[in-house]
C-alpha positions as a printed Julia matrix, in Angstrom:
657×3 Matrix{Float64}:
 -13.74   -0.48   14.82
 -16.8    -2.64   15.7
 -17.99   -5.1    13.87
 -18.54   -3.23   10.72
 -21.29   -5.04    9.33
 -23.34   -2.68    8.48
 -23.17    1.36    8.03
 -23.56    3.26   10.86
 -21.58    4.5    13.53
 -18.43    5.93   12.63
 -15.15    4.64   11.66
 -16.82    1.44   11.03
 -15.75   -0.6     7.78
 -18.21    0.76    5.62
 -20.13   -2.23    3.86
 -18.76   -1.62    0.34
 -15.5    -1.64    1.87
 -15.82   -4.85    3.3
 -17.21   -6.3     0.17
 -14.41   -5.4    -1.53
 -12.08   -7.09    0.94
 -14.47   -9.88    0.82
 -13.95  -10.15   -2.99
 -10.33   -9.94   -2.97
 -10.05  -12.58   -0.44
 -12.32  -14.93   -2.48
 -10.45  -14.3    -6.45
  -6.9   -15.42   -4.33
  -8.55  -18.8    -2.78
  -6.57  -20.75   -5.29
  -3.15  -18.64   -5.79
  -3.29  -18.75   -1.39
  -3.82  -22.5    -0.97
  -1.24  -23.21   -3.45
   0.75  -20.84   -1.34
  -0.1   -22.23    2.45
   0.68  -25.6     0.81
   4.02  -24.76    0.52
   3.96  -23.01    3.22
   3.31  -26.06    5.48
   5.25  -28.13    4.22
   8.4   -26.09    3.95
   7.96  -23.14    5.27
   8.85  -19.22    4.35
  11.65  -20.28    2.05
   8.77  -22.34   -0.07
   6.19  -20.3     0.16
   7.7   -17.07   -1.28
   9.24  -15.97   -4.81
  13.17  -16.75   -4.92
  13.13  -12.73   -4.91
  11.34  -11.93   -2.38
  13.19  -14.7    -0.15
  16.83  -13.47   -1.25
  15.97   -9.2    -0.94
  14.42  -10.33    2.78
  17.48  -11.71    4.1
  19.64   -9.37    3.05
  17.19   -6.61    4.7
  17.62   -9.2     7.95
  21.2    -8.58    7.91
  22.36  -11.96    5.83
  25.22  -11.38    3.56
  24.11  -11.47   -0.34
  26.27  -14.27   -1.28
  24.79  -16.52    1.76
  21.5   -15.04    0.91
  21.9   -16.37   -2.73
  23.34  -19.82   -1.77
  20.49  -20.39    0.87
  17.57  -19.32   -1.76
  19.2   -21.57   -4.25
  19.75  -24.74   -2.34
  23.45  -24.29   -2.0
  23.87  -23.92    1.89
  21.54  -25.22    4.66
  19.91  -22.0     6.68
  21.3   -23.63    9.83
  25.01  -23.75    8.88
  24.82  -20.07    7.13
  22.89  -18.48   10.59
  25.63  -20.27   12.48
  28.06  -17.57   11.68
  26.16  -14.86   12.05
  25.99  -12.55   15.26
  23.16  -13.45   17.51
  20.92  -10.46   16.88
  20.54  -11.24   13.25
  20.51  -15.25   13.74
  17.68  -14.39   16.01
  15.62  -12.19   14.05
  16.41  -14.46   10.89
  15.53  -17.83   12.59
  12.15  -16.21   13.83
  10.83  -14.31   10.96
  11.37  -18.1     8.94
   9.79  -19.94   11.67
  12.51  -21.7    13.16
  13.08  -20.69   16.61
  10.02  -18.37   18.68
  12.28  -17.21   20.94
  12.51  -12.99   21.33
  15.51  -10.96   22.81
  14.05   -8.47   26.1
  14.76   -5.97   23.68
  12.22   -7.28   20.95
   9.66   -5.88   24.14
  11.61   -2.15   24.41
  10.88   -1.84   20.65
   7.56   -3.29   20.9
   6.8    -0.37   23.81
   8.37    2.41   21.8
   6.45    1.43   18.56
   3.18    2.07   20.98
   4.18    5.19   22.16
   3.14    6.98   18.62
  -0.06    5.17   18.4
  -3.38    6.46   19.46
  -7.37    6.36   19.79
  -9.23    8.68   16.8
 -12.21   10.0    18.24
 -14.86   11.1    15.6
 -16.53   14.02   16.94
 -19.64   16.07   15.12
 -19.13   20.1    14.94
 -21.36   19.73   18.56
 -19.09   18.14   20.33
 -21.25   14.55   19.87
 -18.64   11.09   20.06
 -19.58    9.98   16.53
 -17.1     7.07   16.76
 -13.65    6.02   17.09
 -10.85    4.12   14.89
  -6.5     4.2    15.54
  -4.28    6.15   14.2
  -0.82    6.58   14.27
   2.3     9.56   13.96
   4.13    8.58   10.53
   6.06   11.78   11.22
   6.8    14.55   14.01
   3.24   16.65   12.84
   1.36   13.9    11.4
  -0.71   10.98   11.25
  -1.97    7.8     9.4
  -5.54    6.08    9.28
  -8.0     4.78    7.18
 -10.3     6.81    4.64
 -12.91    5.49    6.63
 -12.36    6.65    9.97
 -11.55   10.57    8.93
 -12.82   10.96    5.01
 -13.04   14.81    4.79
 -11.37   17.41    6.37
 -14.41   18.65    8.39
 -14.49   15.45   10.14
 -10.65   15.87   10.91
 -11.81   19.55   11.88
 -13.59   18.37   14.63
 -12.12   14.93   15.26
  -8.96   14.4    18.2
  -6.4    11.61   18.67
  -5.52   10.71   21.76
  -2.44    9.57   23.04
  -1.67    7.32   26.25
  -5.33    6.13   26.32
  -4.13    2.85   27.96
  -4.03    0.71   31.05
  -0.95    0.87   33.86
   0.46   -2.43   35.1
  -2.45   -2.06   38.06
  -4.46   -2.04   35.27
  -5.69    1.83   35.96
  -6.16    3.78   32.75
  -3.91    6.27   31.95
  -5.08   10.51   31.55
  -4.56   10.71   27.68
  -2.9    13.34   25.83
  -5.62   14.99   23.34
  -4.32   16.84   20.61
  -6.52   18.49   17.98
  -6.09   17.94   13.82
  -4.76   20.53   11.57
  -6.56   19.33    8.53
  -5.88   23.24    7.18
  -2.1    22.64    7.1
  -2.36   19.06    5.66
  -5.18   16.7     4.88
  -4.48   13.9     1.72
  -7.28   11.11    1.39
  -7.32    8.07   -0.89
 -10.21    6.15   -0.77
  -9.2     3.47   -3.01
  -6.06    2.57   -0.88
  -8.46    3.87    1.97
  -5.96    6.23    4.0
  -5.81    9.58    5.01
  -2.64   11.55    5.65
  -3.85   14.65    8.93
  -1.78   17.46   10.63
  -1.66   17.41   13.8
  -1.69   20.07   16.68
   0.58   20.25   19.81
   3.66   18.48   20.39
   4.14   15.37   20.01
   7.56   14.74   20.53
   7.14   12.29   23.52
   5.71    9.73   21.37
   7.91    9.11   18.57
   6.83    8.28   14.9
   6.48    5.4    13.1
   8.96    5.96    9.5
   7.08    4.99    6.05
   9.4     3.39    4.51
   8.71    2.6     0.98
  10.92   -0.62    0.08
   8.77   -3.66   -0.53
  11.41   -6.49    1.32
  10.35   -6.05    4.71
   7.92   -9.41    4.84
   8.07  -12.61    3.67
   4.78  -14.93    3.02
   4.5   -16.86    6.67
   6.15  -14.23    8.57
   4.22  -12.95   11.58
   2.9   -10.16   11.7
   1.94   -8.04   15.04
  -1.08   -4.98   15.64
  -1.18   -2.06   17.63
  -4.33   -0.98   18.31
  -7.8     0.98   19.7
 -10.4    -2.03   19.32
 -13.65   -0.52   19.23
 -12.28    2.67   21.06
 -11.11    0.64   24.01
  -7.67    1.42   25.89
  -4.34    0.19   23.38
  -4.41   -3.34   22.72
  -1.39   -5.47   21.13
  -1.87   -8.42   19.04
   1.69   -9.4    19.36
   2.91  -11.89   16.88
  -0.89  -13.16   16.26
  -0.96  -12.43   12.48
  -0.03  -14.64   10.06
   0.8   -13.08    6.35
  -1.08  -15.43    4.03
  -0.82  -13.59    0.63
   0.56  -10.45   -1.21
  -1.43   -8.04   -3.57
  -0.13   -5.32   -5.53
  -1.85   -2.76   -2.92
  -3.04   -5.04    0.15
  -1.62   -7.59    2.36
  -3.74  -10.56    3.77
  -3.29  -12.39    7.06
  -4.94  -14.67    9.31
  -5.62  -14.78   12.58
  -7.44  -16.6    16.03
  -8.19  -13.75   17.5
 -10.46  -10.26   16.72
  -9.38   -8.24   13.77
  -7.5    -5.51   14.02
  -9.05   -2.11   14.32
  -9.86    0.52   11.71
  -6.42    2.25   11.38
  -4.35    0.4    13.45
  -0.39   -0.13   12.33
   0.62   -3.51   11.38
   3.91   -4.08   11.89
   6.92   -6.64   11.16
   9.62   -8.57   13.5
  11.72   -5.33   13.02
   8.91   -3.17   14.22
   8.87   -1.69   11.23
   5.28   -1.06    9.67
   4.41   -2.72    6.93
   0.08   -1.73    5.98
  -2.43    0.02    7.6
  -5.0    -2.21    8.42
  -8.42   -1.28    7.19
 -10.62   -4.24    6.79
 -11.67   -7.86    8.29
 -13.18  -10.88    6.54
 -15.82  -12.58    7.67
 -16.78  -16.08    7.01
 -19.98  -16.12    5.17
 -22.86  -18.72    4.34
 -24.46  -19.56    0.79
 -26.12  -16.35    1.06
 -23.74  -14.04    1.65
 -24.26  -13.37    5.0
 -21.8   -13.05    7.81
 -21.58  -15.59   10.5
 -21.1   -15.78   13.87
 -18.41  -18.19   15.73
 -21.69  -20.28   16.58
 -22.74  -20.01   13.12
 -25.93  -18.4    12.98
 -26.09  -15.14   10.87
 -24.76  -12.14   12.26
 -26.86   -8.99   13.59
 -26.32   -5.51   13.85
 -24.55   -4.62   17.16
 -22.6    -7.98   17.02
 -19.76   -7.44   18.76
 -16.32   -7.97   16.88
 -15.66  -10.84   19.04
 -18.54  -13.21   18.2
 -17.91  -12.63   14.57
 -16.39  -15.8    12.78
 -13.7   -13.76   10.9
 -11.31  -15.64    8.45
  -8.62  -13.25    7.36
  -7.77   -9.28    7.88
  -6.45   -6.74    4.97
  -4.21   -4.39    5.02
  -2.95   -1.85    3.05
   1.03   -2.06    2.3
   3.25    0.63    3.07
   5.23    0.75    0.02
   1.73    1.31   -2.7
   1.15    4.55    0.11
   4.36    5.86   -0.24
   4.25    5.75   -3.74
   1.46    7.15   -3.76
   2.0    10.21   -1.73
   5.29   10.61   -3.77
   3.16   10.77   -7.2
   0.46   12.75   -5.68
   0.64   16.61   -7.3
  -1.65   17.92   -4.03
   1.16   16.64   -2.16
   4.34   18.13   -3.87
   5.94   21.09   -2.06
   4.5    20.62    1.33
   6.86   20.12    3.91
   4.75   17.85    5.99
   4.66   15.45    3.37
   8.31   15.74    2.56
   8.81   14.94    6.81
   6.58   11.45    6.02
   8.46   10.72    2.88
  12.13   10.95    4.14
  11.13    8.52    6.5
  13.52    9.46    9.46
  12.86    7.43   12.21
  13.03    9.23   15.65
  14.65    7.86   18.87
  12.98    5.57   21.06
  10.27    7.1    23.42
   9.75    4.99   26.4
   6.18    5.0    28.48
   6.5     7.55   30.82
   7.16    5.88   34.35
  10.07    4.16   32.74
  11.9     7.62   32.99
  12.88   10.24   35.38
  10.6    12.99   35.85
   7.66   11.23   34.1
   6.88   12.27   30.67
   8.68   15.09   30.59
  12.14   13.32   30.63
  11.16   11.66   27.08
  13.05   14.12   25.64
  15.86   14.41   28.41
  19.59   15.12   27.62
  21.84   12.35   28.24
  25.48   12.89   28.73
  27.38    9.95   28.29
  31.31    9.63   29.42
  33.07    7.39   26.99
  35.77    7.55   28.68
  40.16    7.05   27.1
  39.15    5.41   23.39
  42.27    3.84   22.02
  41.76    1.88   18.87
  43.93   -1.07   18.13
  46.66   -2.07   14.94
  43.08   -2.87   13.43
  41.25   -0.09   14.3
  38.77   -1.87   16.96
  38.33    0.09   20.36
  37.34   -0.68   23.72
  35.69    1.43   25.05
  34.85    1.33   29.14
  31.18    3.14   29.01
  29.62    4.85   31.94
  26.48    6.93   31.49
  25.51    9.84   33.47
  21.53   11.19   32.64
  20.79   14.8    32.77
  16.8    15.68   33.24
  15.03   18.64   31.83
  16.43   19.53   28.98
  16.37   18.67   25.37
  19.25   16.31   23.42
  21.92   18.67   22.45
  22.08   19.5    18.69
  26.34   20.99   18.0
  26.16   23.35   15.8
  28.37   22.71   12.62
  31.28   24.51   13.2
  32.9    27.66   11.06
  36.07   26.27    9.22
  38.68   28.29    8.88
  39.46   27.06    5.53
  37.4    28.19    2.51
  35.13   25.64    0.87
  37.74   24.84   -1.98
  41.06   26.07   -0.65
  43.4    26.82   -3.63
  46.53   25.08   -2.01
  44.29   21.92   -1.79
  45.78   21.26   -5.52
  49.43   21.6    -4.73
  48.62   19.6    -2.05
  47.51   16.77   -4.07
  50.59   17.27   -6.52
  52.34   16.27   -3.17
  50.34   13.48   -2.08
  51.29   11.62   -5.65
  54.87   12.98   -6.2
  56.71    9.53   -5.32
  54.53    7.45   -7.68
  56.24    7.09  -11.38
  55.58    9.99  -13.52
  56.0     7.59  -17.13
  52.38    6.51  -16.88
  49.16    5.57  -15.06
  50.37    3.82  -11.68
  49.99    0.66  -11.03
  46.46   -0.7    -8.31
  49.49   -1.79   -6.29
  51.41    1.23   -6.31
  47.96    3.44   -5.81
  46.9     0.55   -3.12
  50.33    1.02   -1.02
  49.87    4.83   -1.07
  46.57    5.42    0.28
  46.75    2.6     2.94
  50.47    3.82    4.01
  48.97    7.49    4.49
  45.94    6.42    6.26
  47.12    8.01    9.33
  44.2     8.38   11.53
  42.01    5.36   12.12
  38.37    7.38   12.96
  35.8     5.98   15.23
  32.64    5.72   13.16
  31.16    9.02   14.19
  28.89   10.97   11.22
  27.76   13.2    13.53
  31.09   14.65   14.16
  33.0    13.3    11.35
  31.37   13.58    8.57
  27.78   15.93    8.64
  29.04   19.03   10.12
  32.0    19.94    6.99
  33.25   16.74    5.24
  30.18   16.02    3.07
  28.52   19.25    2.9
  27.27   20.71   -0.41
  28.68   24.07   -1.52
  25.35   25.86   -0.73
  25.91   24.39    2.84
  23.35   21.76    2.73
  23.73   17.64    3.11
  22.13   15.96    0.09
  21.11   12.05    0.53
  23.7    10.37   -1.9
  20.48    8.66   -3.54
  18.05   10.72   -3.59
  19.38   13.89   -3.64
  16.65   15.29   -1.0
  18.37   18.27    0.99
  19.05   18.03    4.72
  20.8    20.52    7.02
  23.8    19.54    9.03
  21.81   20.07   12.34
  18.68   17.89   11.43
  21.22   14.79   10.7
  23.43   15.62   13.64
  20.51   15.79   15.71
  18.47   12.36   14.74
  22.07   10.49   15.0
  22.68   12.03   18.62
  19.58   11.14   19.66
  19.38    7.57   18.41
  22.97    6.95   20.12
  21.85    8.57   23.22
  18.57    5.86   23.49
  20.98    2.86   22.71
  22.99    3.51   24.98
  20.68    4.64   27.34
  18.26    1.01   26.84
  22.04   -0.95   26.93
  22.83    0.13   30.38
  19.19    0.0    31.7
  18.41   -3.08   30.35
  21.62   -4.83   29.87
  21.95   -5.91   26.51
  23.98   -5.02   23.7
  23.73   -1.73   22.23
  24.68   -2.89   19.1
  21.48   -5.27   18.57
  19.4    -1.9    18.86
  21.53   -0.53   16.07
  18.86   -2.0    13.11
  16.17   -0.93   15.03
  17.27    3.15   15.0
  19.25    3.1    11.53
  21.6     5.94   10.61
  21.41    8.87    8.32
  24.73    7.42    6.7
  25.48    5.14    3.71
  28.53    3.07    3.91
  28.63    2.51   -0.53
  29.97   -0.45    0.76
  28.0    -2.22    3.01
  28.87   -2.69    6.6
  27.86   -6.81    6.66
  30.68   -7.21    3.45
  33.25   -6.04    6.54
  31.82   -7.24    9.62
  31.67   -3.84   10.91
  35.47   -3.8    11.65
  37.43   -1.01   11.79
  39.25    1.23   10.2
  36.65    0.37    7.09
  33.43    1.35    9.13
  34.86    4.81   10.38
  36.43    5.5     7.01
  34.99    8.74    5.87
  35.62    8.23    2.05
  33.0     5.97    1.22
  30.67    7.26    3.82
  27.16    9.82    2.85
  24.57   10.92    4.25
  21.3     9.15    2.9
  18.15    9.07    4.48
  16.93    5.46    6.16
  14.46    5.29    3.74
  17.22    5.31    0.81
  19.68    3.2     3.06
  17.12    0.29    4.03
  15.75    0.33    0.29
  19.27   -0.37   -0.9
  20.39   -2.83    1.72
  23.5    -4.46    0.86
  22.76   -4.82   -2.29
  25.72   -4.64   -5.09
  25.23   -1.68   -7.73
  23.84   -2.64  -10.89
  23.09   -0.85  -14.13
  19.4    -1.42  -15.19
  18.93   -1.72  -19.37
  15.56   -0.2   -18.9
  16.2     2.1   -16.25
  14.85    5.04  -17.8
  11.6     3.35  -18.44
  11.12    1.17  -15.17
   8.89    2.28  -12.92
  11.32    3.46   -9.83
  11.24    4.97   -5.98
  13.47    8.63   -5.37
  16.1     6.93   -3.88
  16.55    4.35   -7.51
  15.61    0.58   -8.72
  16.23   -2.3    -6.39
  15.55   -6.13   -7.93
  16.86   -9.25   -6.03
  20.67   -8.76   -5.61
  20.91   -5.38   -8.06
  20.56   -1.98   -6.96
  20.44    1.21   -9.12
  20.97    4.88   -7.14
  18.77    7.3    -9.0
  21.41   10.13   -7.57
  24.95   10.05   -6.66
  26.64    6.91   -9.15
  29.4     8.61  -10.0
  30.2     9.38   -6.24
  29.49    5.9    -5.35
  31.58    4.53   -7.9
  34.63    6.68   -6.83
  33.91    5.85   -2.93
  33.65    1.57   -4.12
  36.87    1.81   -6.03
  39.05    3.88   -3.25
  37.48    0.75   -0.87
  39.11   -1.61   -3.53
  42.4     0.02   -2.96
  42.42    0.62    0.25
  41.11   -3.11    1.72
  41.83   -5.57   -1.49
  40.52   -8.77   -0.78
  37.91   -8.01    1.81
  35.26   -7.49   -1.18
  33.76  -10.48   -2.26
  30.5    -9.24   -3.85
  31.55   -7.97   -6.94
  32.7    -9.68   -9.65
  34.39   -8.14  -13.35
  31.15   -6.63  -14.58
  30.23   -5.25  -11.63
  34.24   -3.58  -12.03
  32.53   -2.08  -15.42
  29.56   -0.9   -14.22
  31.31    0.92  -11.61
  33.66    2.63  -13.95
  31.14    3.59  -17.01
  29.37    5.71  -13.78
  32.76    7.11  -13.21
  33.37    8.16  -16.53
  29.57    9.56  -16.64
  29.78   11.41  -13.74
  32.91   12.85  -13.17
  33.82   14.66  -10.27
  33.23   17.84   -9.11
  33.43   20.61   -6.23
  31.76   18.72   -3.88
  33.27   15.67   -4.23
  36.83   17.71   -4.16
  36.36   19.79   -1.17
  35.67   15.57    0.69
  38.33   14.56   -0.33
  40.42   17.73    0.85
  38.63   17.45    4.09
  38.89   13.73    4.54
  42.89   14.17    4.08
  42.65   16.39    6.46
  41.52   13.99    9.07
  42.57   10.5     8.2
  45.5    11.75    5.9
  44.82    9.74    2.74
  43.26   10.85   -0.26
  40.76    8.74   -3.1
  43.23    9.01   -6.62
  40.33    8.78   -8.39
  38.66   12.26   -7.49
  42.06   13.8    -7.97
  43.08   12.03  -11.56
  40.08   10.61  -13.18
  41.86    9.75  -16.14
  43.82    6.96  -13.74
  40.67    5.13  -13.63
  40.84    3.41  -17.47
  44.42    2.14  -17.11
  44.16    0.74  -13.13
  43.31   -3.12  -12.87
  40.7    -2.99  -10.39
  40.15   -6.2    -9.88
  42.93   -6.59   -8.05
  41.39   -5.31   -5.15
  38.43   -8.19   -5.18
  38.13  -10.88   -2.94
  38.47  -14.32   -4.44
C-alpha cells in the first residue's frame, strides 16, 4: 500500500475507503478516550468489559475460577500468575502489560507465522505491474486480502502472490516463489468488510497457513498487537509488537501506532500469533479542512510517501465478523475450499528455509523420533528420555487406520457389560460410590495421551467410518486428524531439541484436533485424566479454542441467539451446538472416576448436565467407544450402558469442594 490518498495505482486504499475509516475513527473519539483513560491508569483489566477480560484469560490458559476472582477484585493478578506454569504466566503478564519480556520461542512462532505471508502483485491481462498489496494463506489452497487489492476475479486472473520475497540475514533478497490465482475454483469478495477470499495455484505446503478462527476472546483493549507485511510492495516487513488496540467495533478493530501503517492486506496478529483482522485502512491526521497532513504538517500531496504521512490510528477488519460471514454466505456453501478456511486447522510450523536440511525442500521432511522405554508412574506421569533422529526427503508419515477385527458393534459387547456390573447390588440403582470404586478399580491401563493412535483411528469413529467434531458435527477422516496431530508433534519436538526449550510451551501455539469435555487446566494436565479416552473427541481447533475451558451451560434463548457451528459461548458459559448428550455422559464418567478434582461446577451445572443426558440418549456410536475404550483401558462409562442409573446417582459427590 502507498499512501492511499488518492485513487490511482492499485491496491491503494481507495479514497472512499479511507473516508469511511476516517469517519469511524472520528464517531468513537469519546467512547476511546473514555477507554485510554482507563486504560492508563489501570491498564487492560480497566479498560475492557468484565467479559471480555474474564473469556481472555481463560483463552490465555488461566483457570475460570481465578479468571473470575481476578476480574472481580477477589485475587491480585500477581498472586493468581504465581501458580501458574511459566508459559502461561508469561504470555498472561505480557498481553496485560506487566512484564515485556518474550520466550526465544515467541521468535520461532513469529518466523513460522511469516512463512504463509506474501507480496500480491496486481498485474493487467498484458503483463503491466498495476500494483501491489499482502496477502496471506488462511488455508492449504487459499488466501486472504483486502477487496481493494484484488476486487474481481479478472484481476485475480491475472494477479500472482509471491512467497519468500524477503531479505537474508546479509540482507540479500531472497528468489520468491510465484504462484498464480485460481479465481475459477474460488473467488468470494465483500466490499463492505473489504476482503476477498482467492484459490490459489501450486503447492504451497512449505509455507503453512494462518487458521481463521472465529471466537471473538483472542484480544483485549491495550493488548499489542503485531503486522506482517509487503509495505508498498517492498521485501516482508514486521511491525512486531508496535500496535496498540485502542477500540473494538462490531466489524473493525482500531489501533495506534509510531510507526507506518500497515499495508493493504497484511495479517494482524495477537501475542499467540494468532490473527485477529485483516488490516485494510490507515488514518490520517487531518486539518480544519479535511485534508491530510504530513508529519511536518503541511497538507499532503499525491506521491507522498507512507512515511511522511502524519497517521493517527490503523483499521482492521476482525476475524471473527469474516468468519461469520463466509459461514452465512450461500455462494460459499458446499465448496470445499471454503469448508478448508472454516475448520480452521492450523498446520505445523514451517521454518525459513536455511533453518532446515536440504533447504526448502525439507519443510515437509519426515521426522522419526525414538521415545525411547515409557513407563508411567502410580499416577500415570511418564518420563520419557527423548532423542530425535531427522529423516530428509520425504513427507510426515500419515498410519493408516487400521482394519479391526471386531465388527463395529460386536454382539458379545452386551454380555460383556452384564459382566462388567455383575458385583454391584442388583435391589436398585448403585450407589456414586459403588459406581466410583468400579470404574477406577478396572481402570487397568493408564494411556499416554496419544489421539492419533488412541483414539482417531477406531475408538471415536462414526459408523459410516468418519470422525465428526463433537461440536460441530463437521466430518473429518481418520487420516486428515492423524495426519495434522503427527505433524504438529513432530515440529514440537523438532523446535524443543533445536532450540532448547520446552515442548510443552509450543503446545498452545499448534492446538490439537481433540476435546478433553473436561478441560485440561481443571487437571493440570496430569495423568491418567489427560490420556483417558472416555471424555476425549475429536473437535476441530476452531470448536476447541471457541470453547476454552469454559463450563457447559444451557442458554434460555438458545434457539433464538445468534450462534457460531461449533455453539454459544458468553463469559464463563458455553453451549455445544452438537454433541451435549455425549459431553454430558463423558463429564459425569470424569465425576466418577476423579471425585474431587472438579471444582468448576457447581449443583446446577449437575442439572444441566443431566437434562442433556436425558435429551440425548445414547446411541451406536457412543456404544461401540465405550466397547472400544474397555478394550484398552479396561473400564467402562455406566452411564452409556444404563442410562436410567443417571436419575437416582448423587453426582455431586464427585465435585470438588
Amino acid at each position: 500500500m502507498t499512501n492511499g490518498l488518492q485513487d490511482g495505482q492499485a491496491g491503494e486504499v481507495p479514497r472512499d475507503v479511507m473516508q469511511a475509516t476516517q469517519a469511524r475513527f472520528i464517531r468513537r473519539d469519546a467512547a476511546r478516550a473514555g477507554q485510554l483513560e482507563r486504560l492508563n491508569v489501570g491498564g487492560p483489566l480497566a479498560a475492557d468489559t468484565p467479559e471480555r477480560i474474564e473469556g481472555r484469560l481463560t483463552r490465555l490458559g488461566m483457570p475460570l475460577p481465578d479468571a473470575r476472582a481476578v476480574v472481580e477484585d477477589h485475587a491480585a493478578l500477581s498472586s493468581v500468575t504465581a501458580r501458574l506454569p511459566d508459559s502461561v504466566r508469561l504470555g498472561l503478564e505480557r498481553v496485560l502489560g506487566a512484564n515485556d519480556l518474550v520466550n526465544v520461542a515467541y521468535l520461532d512462532l513469529a518466523r513460522a507465522a511469516s512463512r504463509a505471508v506474501g507480496r500480491v502483485v496486481i498485474r493487467a491481462a498484458n503483463g503491466r505491474i498495476l500494483g501491489y498489496g499482502t496477502g496471506w494463506l488462511c488455508g492449504p489452497r487459499t488466501i486472504l486480502t483486502n477487496n481493494h487489492v484484488l476486487a474481481d476475479a479478472a484481476t485475480a486472473r491475472t494477479s500472482v502472490i509471491e512467497f519468500d520475497y524477503e531479505r537474508r540475514p546479509d540482507q540479500t533478497i531472497r528468489t520468491p516463489v510465484t504462484l498464480k490465482l485460481d479465481p475459477a475454483s474460488l473467488f468470494l469478495t465483500s466490499g463492505a468488510l473489504d476482503y476477498s477470499l482467492v484459490a490459489v495455484q501450486g503447492d504451497t505446503s512449505a509455507f503453512g497457513w494462518l487458521p481463521l478462527f472465529g471466537s471473538g476472546d483472542k484480544n483485549l483493549i491495550g493488548e499489542a498487537l503485531s503486522v506482517i507485511q509487503h509495505p508498498s510492495g517492498e521485501p516482508k516487513q514486521v511491525a512486531l509488537r508496535e500496535n496498540r488496540l485502542v477500540d473494538r467495533l462490531p466489524d473493525f478493530l482500531h489501533y495506534e501506532t509510531d510507526t507506518s501503517p500497515g499495508s493493504s492486506g497484511s495479517p494482524v496478529f495477537n501475542d499467540a500469533w494468532e490473527v485477529v483482522a485483516l488490516h485494510h485502512s490507515g488514518v490520517p491526521r487531518t486539518d480544519d479542512q479535511g485534508r491530510a497532513l504530513r508529519r511536518d504538517g503541511q497538507p499532503a500531496q499525491p506521491g507522498d510517501p507512507d512515511t511522511v504521512i502524519d497517521w493517527i490510528a490503523n483499521e482492521g477488519v476482525r476475524i471473527s465478523r469474516i468468519v461469520e460471514d463466509l459461514r452465512g454466505r450461500t455462494d460459499a456453501a458446499g465448496n470445499l475450499l471454503v469448508q478448508e478456511v472454516l475448520a480452521a486447522n492450523r498446520p505445523a510450523l514451517v521454518g525459513p528455509p536455511e533453518t532446515l536440511p536440504g533447504g526448502r525442500a525439507a519443510a515437509e521432511a519426515a521426522r522419526v523420533f525414538d521415545l525411547g522405554p515409557v513407563t508411567l508412574d502410580a499416577d500415570g506421569n511418564a518420563t520419557i528420555p527423548v532423542s530425535v533422529r531427522l529423516r530428509v526427503g520425504g513427507s510426515v508419515p500419515v498410519p493408516t487406520p487400521p482394519t479391526e477385527s471386531r465388527p463395529y458393534l460386536d454382539p458379545k459387547d452386551e454380555a460383556e457389560a452384564a459382566a462388567y456390573y455383575a458385583g454391584l447390588s442388583e435391589s436398585g440403582i448403585p450407589s456414586f460410590l459403588a459406581l466410583s470404586e468400579l470404574v477406577t478399580r478396572t481402570h487397568e491401563k493408564l494411556l499416554p495421551y496419544d489421539p492419533a493412535d488412541e483414539l482417531y483411528p477406531w475408538v471415536d469413529l462414526w459408523p459410516d467410518g468418519k470422525l465428526r467434531s463433537l461440536y460441530s458435527g463437521r466430518e473429518h477422516t481418520a487420516e486428515e486428524l492423524i495426519a495434522a496431530d503427527r505433524t504438529a508433534q513432530a515440529r514440537r519436538l523438532e523446535l524443543a531439541a533445536r532450540e532448547g526449550f520446552s515442548a510443552d510451551s509450543l503446545e498452545a501455539a499448534l492446538p490439537y484436533n481433540c476435546e478433553h469435555v473436561v478441560p485440561q487446566s481443571w487437571f493440570a494436565k496430569r495423568q491418567p485424566m489427560r490420556g483417558d479416552l472416555h471424555h476425549l473427541f475429536a473437535c476441530e481447533p476452531d470448536c476447541n479454542s471457541f470453547r476454552g475451558n469454559t463450563p457447559y451451560f444451557d442458554f434460555p434463548d438458545y434457539g433464538e441467539a445468534l450462534r457460531t457451528d461449533c455453539g454459544r459461548r458468553d463469559p464463563g458459559e458455553f453451549e455445544p451446538a452438537q454433541g451435549k448428550g455425549a459431553s454430558a455422559r463423558a463429564t459425569l464418567y470424569f465425576l466418577l472416576r476423579y471425585p474431587g478434582v472438579v471444582r468448576q461446577y457447581s449443583a446446577r451445572h449437575l442439572q444441566t448436565l443431566l437434562a442433556w443426558h436425558t435429551a440425548q440418549p445414547p446411541g451406536d456410536w457412543e456404544r461401540h467407544r465405550n466397547a472400544a475404550i474397555a478394550a484398552r483401558q479396561g473400564n467402562r462409562n455406566p452411564l452409556i450402558d444404563r442410562p436410567e442409573w443417571a436419575a437416582g446417582v448423587d453426582f455431586g459427590e464427585g465435585l470438588g469442594r
